[in-house]
C-alpha positions as CSV (number, residue, x, y, z in Angstrom):
1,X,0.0,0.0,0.0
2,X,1.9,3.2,-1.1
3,X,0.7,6.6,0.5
4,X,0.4,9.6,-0.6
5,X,2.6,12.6,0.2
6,X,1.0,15.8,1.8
7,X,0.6,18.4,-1.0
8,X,1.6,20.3,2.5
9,X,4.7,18.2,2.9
10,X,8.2,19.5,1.7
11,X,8.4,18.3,-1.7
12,X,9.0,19.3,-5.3
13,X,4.9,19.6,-5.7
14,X,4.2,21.8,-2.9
15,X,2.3,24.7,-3.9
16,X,4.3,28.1,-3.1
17,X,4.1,31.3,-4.0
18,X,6.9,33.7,-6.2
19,X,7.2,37.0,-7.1
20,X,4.7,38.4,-9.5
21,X,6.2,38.2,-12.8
22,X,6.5,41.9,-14.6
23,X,5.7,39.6,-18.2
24,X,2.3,38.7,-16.1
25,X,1.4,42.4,-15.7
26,X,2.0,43.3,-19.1
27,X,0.4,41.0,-20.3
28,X,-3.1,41.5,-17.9
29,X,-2.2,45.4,-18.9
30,X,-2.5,44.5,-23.1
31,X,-5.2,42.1,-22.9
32,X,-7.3,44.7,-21.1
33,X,-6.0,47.6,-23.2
34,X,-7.3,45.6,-26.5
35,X,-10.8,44.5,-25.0
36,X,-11.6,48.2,-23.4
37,X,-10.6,49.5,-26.8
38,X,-12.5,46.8,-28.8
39,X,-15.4,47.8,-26.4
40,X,-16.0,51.2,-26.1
41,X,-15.3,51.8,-29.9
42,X,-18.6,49.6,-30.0
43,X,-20.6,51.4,-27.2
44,X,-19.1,54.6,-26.9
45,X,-22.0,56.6,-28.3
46,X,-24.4,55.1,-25.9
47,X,-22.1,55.4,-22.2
48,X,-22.3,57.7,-19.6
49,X,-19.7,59.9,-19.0
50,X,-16.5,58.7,-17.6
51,X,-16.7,58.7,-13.5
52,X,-13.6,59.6,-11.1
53,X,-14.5,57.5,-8.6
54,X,-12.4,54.3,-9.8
55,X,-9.3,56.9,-9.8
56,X,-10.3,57.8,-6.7
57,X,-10.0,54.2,-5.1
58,X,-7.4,53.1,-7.3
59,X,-4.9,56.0,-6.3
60,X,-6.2,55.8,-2.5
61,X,-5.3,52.2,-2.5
62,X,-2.1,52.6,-4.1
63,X,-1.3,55.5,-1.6
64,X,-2.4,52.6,1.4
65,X,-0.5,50.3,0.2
66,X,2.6,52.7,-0.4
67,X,2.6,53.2,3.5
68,X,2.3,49.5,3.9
69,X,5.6,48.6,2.1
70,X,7.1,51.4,4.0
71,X,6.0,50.3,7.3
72,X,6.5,46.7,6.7
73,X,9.7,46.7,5.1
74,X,10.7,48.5,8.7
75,X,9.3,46.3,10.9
76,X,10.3,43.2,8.7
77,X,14.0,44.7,9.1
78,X,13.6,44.8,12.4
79,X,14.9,48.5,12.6
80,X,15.0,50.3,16.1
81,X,12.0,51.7,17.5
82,X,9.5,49.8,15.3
83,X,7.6,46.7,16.9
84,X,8.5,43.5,15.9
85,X,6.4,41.8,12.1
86,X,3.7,39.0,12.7
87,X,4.7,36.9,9.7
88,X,1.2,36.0,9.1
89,X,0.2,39.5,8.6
90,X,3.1,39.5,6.1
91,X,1.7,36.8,4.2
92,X,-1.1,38.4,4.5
93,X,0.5,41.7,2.6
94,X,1.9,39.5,0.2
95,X,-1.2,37.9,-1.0
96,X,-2.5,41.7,-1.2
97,X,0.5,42.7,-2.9
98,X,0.4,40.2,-5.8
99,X,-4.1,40.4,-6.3
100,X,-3.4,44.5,-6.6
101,X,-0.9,44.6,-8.9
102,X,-3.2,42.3,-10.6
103,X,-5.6,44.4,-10.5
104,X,-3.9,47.4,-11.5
105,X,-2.6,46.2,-14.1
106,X,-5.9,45.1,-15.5
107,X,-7.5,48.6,-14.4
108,X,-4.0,50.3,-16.2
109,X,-4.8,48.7,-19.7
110,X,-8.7,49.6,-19.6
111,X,-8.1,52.9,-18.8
112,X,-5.1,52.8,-21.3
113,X,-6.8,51.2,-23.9
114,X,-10.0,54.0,-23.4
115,X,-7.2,57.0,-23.4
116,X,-6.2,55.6,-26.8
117,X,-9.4,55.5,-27.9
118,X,-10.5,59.0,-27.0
119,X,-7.3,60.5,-28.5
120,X,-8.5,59.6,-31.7
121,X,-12.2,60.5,-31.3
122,X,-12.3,64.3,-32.2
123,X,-16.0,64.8,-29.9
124,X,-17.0,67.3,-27.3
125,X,-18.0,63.9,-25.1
126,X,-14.8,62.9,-25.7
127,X,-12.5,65.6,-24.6
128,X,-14.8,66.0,-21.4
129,X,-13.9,62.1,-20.5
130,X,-10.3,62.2,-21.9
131,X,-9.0,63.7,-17.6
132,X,-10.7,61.0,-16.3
133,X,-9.0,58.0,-18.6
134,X,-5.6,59.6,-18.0
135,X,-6.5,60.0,-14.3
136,X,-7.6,56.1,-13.9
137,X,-4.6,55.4,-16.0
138,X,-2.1,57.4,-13.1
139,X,-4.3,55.7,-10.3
140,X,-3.8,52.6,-11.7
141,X,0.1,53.0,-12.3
142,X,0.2,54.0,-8.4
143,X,-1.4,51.0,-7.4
144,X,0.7,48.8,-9.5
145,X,4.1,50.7,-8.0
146,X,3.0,50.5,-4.5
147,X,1.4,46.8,-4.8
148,X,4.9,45.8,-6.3
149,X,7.0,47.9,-3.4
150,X,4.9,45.8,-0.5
151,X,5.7,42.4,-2.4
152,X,9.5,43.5,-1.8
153,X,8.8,44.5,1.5
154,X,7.3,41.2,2.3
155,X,10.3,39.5,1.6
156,X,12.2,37.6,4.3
157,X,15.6,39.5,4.6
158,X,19.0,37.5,3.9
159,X,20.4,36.7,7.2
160,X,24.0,38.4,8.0
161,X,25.5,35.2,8.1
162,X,24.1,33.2,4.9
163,X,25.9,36.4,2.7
164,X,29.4,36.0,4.6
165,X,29.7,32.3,4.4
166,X,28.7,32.7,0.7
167,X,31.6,35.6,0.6
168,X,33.8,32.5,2.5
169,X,33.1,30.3,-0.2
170,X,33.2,32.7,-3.6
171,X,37.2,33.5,-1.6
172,X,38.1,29.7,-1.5
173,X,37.0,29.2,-5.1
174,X,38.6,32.0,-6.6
175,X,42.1,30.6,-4.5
């Protein structure tokens, strides 16, 4: 009777998580770009005009988020005066970190893909919703950065002594 290992256990098929790959956000960033553009060239006539709330929440989260990473990457360094990380309110962060940048990306490339639109549509209605579009396109850039700055925060700094016995052992190769 063979068992099973733990998709838990230490393994080569344990489910982990890595950094967010920058080819991943492009990517979200271009697929949404093309289907905002495909779609509002269809339905443009027949929208409302373009709100400011989603740059509103998009730059307020990024802005959140950008005092996160600073505050985590503190307490994670363990720098005087600051109170000591609970890791799982890092993983926490992390899991934040990698769905917002996500997010912003996907937000970046509709907003893109709409500012590329209206530059080409020569309308009153137009012009009137091109500061919006660039303004959901910044917001969304902000939260991107700041998502991307509290991944790096979240990261479990090298220990002193793992970088000088790597140092040891580059010094006795290169003898």
């Amino acid at each position: 009777m063979s068992q099973q290992p733990s998709p838990r256990g230490h393994g080569p098929h344990r489910p982990r998580m890595g950094p967010t790959q920058p080819a991943t956000l492009v990517l979200a960033a271009l697929v949404a770009a093309a289907l905002a553009w495909l779609l509002v060239s269809m339905t443009y006539a027949s929208l409302p005009d373009l709100p400011w709330s989603p740059t509103a929440v998009l730059a307020g989260l990024g802005v959140l988020e950008g005092y996160l990473a600073l505050n985590t990457r503190a307490r994670v360094a363990r720098k005087p005066g600051r109170p000591p990380v609970d890791p799982l309110a890092v993983a926490k962060f992390a899991v934040l970190a990698k769905a917002s940048s996500l997010v912003g990306s996907i937000f970046g490339g509709f907003f893109a893909g709409l500012l590329i639109f209206l530059l080409f549509k020569h309308t009153d209605a137009a012009r009137g919703d091109l500061p919006a579009a660039i303004g959901g396109t910044v917001g969304s850039i902000i939260l991107v950065v700041a998502a991307l700055l509290l991944e790096r925060a979240c990261r479990v700094p090298k220990r002193r002594d793992e970088d000088e016995n790597r140092d040891d052992d580059a010094r006795s190769t290169h003898h």
